[in-house]
N, C-alpha and C positions, 0 to 999 in steps of 0.2 A: 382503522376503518378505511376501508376501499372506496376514495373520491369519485372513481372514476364511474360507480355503478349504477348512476343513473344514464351514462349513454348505452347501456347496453341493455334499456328498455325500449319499449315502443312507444311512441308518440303520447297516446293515452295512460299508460302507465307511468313513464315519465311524471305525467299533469299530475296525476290521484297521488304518487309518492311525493311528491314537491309541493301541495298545498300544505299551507300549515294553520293557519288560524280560521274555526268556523266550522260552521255544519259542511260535512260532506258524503255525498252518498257516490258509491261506486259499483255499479251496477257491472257485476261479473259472470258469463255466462260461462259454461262448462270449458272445462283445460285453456282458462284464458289467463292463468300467470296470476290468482289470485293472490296466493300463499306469497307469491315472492312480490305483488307489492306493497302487501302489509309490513313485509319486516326489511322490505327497502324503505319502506314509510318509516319505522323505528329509527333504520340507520338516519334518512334525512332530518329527520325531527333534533335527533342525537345531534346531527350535524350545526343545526340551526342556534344549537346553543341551549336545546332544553335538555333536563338532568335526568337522566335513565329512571329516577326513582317516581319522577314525575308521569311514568307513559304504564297507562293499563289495557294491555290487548286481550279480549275474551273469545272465546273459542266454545266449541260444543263439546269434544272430544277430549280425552287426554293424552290419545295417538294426537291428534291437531296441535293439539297445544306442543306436545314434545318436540314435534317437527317444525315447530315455527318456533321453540328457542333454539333449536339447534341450528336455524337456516341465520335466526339472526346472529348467534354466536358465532356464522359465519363468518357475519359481516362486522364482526366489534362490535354489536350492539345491545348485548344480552343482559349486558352485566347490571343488577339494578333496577332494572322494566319488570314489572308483573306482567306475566304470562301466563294466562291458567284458563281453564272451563270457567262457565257462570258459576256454578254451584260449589268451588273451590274456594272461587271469592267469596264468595256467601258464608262457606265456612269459615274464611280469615277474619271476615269482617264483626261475625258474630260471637266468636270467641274472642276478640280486641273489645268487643264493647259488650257483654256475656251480659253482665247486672245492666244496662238498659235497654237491652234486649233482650230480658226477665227470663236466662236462661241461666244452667252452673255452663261455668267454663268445660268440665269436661263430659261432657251430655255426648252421646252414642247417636251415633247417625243409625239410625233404621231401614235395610235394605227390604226386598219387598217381598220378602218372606217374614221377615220380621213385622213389617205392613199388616201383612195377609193375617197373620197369628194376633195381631193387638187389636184388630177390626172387627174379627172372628169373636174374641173376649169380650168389644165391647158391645156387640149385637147380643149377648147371651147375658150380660149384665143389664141390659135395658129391659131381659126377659122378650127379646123379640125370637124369631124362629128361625135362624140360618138356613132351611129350606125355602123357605117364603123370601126372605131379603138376603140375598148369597151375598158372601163377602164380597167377593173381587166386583159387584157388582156396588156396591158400598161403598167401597175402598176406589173405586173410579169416580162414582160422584162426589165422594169428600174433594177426591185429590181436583177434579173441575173446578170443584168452589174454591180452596186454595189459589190457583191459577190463576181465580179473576180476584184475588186480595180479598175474600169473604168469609170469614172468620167464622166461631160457631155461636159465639154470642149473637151476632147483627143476625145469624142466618136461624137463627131459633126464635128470637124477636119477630120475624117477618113471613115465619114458617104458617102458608093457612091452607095447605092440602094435607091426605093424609099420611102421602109418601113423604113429601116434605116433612112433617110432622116424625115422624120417624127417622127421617137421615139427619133432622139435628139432634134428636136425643142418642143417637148411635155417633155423628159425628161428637159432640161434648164429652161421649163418658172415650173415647177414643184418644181426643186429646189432653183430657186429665188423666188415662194410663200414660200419654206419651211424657207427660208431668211429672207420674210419680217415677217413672225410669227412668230420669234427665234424658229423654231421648227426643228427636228432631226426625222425622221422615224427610224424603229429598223435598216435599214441597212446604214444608217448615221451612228449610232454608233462602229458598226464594220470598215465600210470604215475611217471614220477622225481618229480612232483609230490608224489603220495600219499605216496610212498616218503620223499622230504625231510621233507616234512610228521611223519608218523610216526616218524620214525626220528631226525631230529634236535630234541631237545627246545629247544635253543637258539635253533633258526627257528622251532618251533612258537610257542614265545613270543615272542617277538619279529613273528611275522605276528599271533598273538591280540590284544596290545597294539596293534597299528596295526588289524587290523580288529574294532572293538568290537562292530560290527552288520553282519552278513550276512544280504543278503538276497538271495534264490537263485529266479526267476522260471523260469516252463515245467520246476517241478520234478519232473513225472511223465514229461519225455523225459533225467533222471538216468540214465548207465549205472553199474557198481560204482566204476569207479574216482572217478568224478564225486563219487558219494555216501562213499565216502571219505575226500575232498578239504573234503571242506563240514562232514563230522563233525570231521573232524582243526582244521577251522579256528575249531569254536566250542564245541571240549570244556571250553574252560577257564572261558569267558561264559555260553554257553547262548543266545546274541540269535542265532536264526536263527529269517529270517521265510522261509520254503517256499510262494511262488502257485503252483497250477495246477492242473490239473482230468484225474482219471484216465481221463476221457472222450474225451480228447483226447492219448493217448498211443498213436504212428504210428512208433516209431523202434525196435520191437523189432528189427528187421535189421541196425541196428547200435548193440546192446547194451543201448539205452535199458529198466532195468526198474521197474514199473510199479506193484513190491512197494516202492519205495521211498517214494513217497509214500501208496500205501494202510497200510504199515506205518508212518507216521511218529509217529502217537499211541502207538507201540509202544517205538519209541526215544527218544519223549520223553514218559514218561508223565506231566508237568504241562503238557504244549501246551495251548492256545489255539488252537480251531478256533473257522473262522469263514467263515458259506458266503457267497457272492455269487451269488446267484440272479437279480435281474433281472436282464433281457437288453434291453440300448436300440438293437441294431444289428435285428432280424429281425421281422416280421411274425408275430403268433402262428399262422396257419396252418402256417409254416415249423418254427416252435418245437415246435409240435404234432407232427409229422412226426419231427421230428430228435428228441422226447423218446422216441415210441412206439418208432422202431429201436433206439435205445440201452439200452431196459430190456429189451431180449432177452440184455443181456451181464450176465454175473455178477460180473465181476472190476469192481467200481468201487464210488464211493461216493455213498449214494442221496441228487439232489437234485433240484430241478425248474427247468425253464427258464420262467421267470416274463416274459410279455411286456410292453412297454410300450408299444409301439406299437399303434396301431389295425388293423386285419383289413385281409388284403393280397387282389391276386390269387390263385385258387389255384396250387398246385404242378400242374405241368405234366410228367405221365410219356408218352412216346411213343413207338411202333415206328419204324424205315425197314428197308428190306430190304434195303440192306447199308451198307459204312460212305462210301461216294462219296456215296448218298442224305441219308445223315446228315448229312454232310461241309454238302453244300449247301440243306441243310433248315435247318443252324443259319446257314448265310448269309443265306437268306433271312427267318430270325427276325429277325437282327440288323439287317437293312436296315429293318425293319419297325420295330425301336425308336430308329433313327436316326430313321426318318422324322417319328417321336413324339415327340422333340425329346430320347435319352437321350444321353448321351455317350458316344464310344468308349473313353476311361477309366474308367467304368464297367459295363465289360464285360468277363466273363472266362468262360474254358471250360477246365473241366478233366477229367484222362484219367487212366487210373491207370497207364500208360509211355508214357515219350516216344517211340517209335515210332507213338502212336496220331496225334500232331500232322499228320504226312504231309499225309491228304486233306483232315485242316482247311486246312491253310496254301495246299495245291492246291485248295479252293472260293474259300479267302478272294483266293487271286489274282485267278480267274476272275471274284468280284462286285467287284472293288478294294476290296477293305475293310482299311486297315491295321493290323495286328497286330506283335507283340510274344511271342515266344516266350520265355519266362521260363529260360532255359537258361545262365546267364551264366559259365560257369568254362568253357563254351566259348572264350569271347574267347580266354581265357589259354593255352587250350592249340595257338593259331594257331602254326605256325611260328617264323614271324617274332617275333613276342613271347617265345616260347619263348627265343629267341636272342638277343636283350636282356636278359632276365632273367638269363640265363644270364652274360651279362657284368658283371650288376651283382650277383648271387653270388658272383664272386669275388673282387671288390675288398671282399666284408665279410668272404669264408668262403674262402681263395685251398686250402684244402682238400678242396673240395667237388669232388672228380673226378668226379662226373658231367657238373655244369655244366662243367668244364675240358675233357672230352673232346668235350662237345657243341661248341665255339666253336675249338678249337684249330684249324680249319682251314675256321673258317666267318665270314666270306668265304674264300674259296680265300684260301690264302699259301704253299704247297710244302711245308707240312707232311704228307704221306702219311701211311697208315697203317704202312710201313714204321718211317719214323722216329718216327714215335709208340711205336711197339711196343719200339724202343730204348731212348726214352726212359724206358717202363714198367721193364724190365729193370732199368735203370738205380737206377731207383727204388726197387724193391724189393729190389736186392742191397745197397744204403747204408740200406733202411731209413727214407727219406725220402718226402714226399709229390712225387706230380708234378709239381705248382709249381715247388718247392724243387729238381728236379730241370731244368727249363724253366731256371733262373738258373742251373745250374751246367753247363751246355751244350758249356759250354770244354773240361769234361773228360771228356765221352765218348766214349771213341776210335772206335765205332763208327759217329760221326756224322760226314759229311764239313763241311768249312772253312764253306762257304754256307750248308748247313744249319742249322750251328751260329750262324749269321750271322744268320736268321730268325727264329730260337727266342730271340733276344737282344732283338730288336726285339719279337718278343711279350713278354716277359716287360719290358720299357722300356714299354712300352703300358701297362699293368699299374698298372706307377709311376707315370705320368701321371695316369691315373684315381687313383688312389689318394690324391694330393695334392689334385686336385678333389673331392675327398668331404668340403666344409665345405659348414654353410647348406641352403638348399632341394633339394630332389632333382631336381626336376624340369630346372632346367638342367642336372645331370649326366647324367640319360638322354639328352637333345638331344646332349650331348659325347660321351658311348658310341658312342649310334648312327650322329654326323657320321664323329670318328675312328676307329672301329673298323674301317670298311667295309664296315658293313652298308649305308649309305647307300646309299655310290656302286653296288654290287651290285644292290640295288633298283632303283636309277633305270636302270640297264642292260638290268634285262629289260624294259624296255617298259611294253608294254600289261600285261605279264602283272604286273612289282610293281608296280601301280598300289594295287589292294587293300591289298597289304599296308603300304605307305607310310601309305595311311590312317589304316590300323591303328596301326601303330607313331603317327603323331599322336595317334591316339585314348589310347595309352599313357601320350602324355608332358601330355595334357591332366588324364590320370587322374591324374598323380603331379602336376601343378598345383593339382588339387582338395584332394589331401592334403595341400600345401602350406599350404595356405588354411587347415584345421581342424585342422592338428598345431599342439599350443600350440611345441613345439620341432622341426623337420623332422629326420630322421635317418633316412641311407638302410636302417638295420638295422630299426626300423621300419615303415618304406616295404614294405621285403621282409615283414615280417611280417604285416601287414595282409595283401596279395596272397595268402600263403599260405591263409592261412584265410578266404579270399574263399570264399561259396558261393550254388547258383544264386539267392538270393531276394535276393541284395546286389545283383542287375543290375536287378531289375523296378524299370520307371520310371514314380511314378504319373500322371507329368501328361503321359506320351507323346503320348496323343492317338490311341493303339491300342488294339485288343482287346488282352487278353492270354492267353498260350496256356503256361498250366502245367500237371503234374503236382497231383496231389492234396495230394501230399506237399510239396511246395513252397507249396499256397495256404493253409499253416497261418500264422494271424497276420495276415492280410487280410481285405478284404472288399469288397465290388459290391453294386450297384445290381442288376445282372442275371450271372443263375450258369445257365450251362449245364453240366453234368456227363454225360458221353458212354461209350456202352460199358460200360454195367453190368448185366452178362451173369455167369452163374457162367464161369468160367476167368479174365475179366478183373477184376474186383470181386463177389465176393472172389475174388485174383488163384488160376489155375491151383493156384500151389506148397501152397495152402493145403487141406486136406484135413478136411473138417466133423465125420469121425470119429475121426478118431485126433488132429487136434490143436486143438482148441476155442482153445487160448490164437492160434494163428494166427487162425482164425475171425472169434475177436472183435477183433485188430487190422484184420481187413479190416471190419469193421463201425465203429469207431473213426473207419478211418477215412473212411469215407464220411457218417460224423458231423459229420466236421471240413467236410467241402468242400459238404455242404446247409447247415449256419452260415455259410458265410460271405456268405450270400444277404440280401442287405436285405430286397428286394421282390419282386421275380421269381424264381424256381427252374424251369430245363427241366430234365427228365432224360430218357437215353434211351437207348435198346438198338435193334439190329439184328437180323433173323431169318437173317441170315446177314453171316460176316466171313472177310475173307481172314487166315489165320494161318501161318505159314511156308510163304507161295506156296499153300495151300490154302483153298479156299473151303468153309467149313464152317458148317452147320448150327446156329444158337447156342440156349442157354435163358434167359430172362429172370432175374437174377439173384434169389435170395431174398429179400433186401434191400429190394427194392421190397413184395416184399408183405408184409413188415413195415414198412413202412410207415403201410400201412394206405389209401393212395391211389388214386383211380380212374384207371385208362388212359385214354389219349387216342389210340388209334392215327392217326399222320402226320399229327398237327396239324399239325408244320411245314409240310405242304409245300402249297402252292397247287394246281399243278397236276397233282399226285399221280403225276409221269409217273416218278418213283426209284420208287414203292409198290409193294408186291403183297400185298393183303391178304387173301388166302386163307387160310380155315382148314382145317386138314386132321385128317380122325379116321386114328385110329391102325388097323393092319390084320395082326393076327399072322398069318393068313391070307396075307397077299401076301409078306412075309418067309419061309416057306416056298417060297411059288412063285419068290421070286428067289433061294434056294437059302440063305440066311441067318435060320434060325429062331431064334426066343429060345429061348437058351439055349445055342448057338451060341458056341464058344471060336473068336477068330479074332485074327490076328496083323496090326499097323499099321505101318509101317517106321516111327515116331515115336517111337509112346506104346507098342510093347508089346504083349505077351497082354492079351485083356480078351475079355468076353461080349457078347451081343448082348442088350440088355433089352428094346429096343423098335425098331418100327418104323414108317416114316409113307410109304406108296404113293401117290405122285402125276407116278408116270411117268419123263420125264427127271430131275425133281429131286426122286425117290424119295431119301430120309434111313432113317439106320440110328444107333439111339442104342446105344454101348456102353461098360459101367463097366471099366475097366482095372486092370489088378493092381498101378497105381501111386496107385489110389483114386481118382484123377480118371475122371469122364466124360462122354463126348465125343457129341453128335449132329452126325456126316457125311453129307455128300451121299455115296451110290453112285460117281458116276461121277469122282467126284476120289479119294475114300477108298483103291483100292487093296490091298481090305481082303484079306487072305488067309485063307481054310479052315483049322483045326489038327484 
């Protein structure tokens, strides 16, 4: 280990890496050297004389996590430290203590298609109406209640409304399916965690004594049960070190709160704060920018982004007049910084929903420019992969009846749904799992001779695999997919599993990789990691692509060149947000557009359209607020050369001609979308006469006339 590296911090990092006993918060704003004082904090602590086995650093990411053992493995400090996501730990922790944490050791994590499908069952087991009570609309408020530690017993007890009333008997038969498949959703993980944690004192001590030093990185995207988990694990030392910066918390949607770390001097009233202020990634015109939007929020804590870099180009805000213009306005920037020698790994554009990628990825065809859509839990959910995973589910979890029902007859093998539904029967009058049922085959009388014949050789398959599960993983997926007959299936259809062949390679390359970096290979593992894959573990920085992400995912990165698209009121800050009634949304859409002009080195485009198409409608848009807090000057269609996307007409407003097209402000009028709303304003310019009106859902809307559809009340 290299003594020498703490002079080769700043002032303030120096302090954060060198405290060692005690609460300590380190308030880090954007490219201020966070990463490297956490695992210069590792190496000091190492230094100090505490035992590597003793220090647990948590992470959101399992990109973050890798990168911060590899920076510490830099430093001689790796060896020994737990280094992982929350939900990793959770994993380890609940598998070490499985029986009191009333679980089997090898229970399936449930990703959230597997969610979606056991939520969907048990709304239809309660005899409720999946059109009336939609899953994912379910399956969000279970996962809420998880979050704040609310189990379904307490929340069934106290249930006295009649949606209430229904999301616990949907929540209950949900978690007695996740029961009988020994399976755990991501927020099982966190809830049995806290609950262990808390509840038994003999693990509590026992994890205390092993983790002496916690330290808890991107600690303002915390949700309850997180903060918890992190109280429960350092009530008895008090060494928790907390980075992160309440500026940069984006994850209220799912549960992330924000009072966690602005209250932390509260829960620990002898902490150690300590800000990080400069900024080595941005150009202070950027810094500028991103300081002046941020102090419109009131929920944070006051610091300032302190530049070290020298003065950039400026920030670059632009109209096009719809988003095809746009689309091909930022192609044509970008061919313009290729030609300037920048690289296309250093190039990214991002959108506040993946639906907006469309016309980008439809220009970037059109100029050949290669990209890289940051979307990566796609992969996983391709069929095909689907259907491997599902085979190597059972051989860890042969309980896991979803995966079982998914594969019992895929590849074809004459197993119908008939005989399936027997075999269910069968299952449930003995009280057994369908597996365990699949092996006793012999003695379902309902099943004929051959039948039973088939269902012998699946459950022999089984075995087979099962004996193959020593050593590295990845030749076992190669024997799943050869034996199983997914192969031969594949290469059957042709032309058409060509694709997916590949895919399935690309699989068994992935599980190669993990090979390579597991110090011990283990397919329970294996599965584990996949679960808690999420989109920013796909982005690849040395692609040699644009990259085309979400806001939300370009947290923890950074470029050379950042274009940010579609920042209009309804898209950023998004439609659902509402500026009057709910300020704490407000200032996350401000957050987070925080987030994604930091992550700009040296160039920042931004831009809005005067018009977008939004559910097949071509409507009228408004520049979002945002920009003019800013405080920046317009650029209207700099991008484009030959301005032939533009229209740059300005139009005075005409209460006068809203009258004469029979839609006066003031004007109550009905939208098939968005509902009752008023007519505030309007803009007369013929065909593409616009009509702005506030709806009684607080959003609103400036439409074109001749698409609006608007109706008289």
């Amino acid at each position: 280990m290299d003594s020498s590296t703490p002079q080769q911090l700043t002032p303030s990092q120096k302090q954060a890496v060198c405290h060692i006993e005690g609460p300590l918060l380190v308030l880090a704003g954007p490219g201020s050297g966070k990463t490297r004082v956490i695992t210069h904090r590792i190496a000091a602590l190492i230094d100090a004389g505490v035992r590597p086995y003793n220090i647990c650093a948590i992470t959101f990411t399992n990109k973050a996590a890798e990168e911060m053992r590899q920076r510490a493995f830099a430093l001689g400090a790796s060896a020994g430290a737990h280094i992982s996501t929350f939900h990793s730990l959770c994993v380890r922790i609940i598998r070490r203590y499985a029986d009191k944490a009333g679980v089997k050791s090898g229970f399936s994590i449930y990703d959230q298609a597997d969610q979606r499908r056991s939520i969907k069952q048990a709304i239809k087991d309660c005899r409720f109406d999946t059109t009336q009570f939609q899953p994912a609309r379910m399956l969000d408020a279970v996962s809420a209640l998880k979050n704040r530690l609310i189990d379904a017993e307490p929340f069934n007890d106290g249930a006295d409304d009649f949606f209430s009333k229904v999301l616990a008997q949907v929540y209950l038969r949900y978690q007695q399916l996740l029961a009988e498949r020994n399976a755990l959703d991501f927020d099982d993980l966190l809830m049995k965690t806290a609950f262990l944690l808390e509840g038994c004192a003999d693990v509590n001590a026992d994890l205390a004594g092993r983790f002496r030093f916690v330290l808890i990185d991107e600690y303002q995207d915390t949700n309850h049960a997180q903060y918890r988990i992190a109280k429960a694990l350092v009530a008895r030392h008090k060494n928790i070190c907390a980075t992160g910066d309440p500026d940069q918390s984006i994850y209220r949607w799912r549960g992330a709160d924000i009072h966690n770390i602005i209250d932390f001097e509260s829960d620990w009233p002898d902490a150690t704060v300590i800000k990080l202020e400069e900024n080595f990634r941005s150009t202070p015109n950027i810094l500028a920018a991103a300081d002046k939007l941020i102090a419109n929020n009131r929920k944070r804590k006051l610091k300032r982004l302190v530049p070290t870099r020298p003065p950039g180009p400026d920030i670059v805000i632009s109209a096009s007049d719809n988003e095809t213009a746009e689309a091909r306005s930022i192609a044509r920037q970008i061919e313009k910084l290729t030609d300037q020698g920048a690289a296309l790994n250093d190039i990214a554009v991002f959108y506040r929903v993946n639906s907006m990628s469309r016309t980008l990825e439809e220009a970037f065809i059109r100029a050949k420019i290669p990209y890289q859509v940051v979307r990566g839990v796609e992969f996983y959910n391709r069929k095909e992969i689907r259907d491997v995973l599902a085979y190597l589910k059972i051989i860890v979890n042969p309980e896991d009846e979803a995966a079982l029902l998914r594969i019992i007859n895929t590849p074809a093998r004459g197993l119908g749904k008939v005989t399936i539904d027997r075999v269910i029967v069968y299952a449930r009058a003995n009280r057994i799992s369908i597996f365990e049922a699949i092996k006793k085959a012999q003695h379902i009388a309902t099943l004929s001779t051959s039948v039973r014949g088939r269902l012998a050789a699946f459950a022999d398959l089984f075995e087979r695999f099962a004996k193959a599960n020593v050593g590295p993983v990845a030749p076992l997926v190669k024997t799943v997919f050869e034996h199983s007959g997914l192969s031969d299936s594949l290469l059957a259809a042709g032309a058409e599993g060509k694709e997916a062949l590949e895919n399935v390679d690309e699989l068994i390359s992935a599980a190669a990789d993990y090979d390579r970096r597991a110090d011990e290979s283990s397919l329970t593992d294996y599965l584990q990691e996949i679960s808690l894959f999420s989109d920013i573990d796909s982005y690849d920085p040395v692609a040699g692509r644009v990259a085309l992400m979400t806001l939300h995912a370009a947290k923890g990165l950074e470029f050379d060149n950042v274009f940010i698209v579609g920042v209009e009121e309804g898209l950023l800050p998004h439609e659902r947000t509402n500026s009057h009634d709910d300020l704490d949304e407000l200032e996350e859409e401000r957050r987070l557009f925080f987030v994604g002009i930091t992550r700009a080195k040296t160039n920042l485009h931004i831009s809005y359209t005067q018009y977008r198409t939004i559910r097949g409608q071509l409507l009228r848009t408004i520049p979002s607020q945002f920009l003019f807090e800013l405080g920046c000057r317009f650029q209207e269609d700099s991008f484009d050369d030959d301005r032939e996307d533009s229209d740059d007409r300005e139009y005075e407003d005409s209460a006068e001609s809203a009258s004469a097209a029979g839609f006066a402000v003031g004007q109550l009028v009905r939208h098939r979308s968005f509902g009752l709303g008023r007519v505030t304003d309007f803009v007369d310019v013929g065909e593409n006469s616009t009509v702005t009106v506030k709806f009684n859902t607080g959003q609103t809307k400036s439409l074109m006339l001749k698409y609006a559809n608007l109706e008289k009340v």
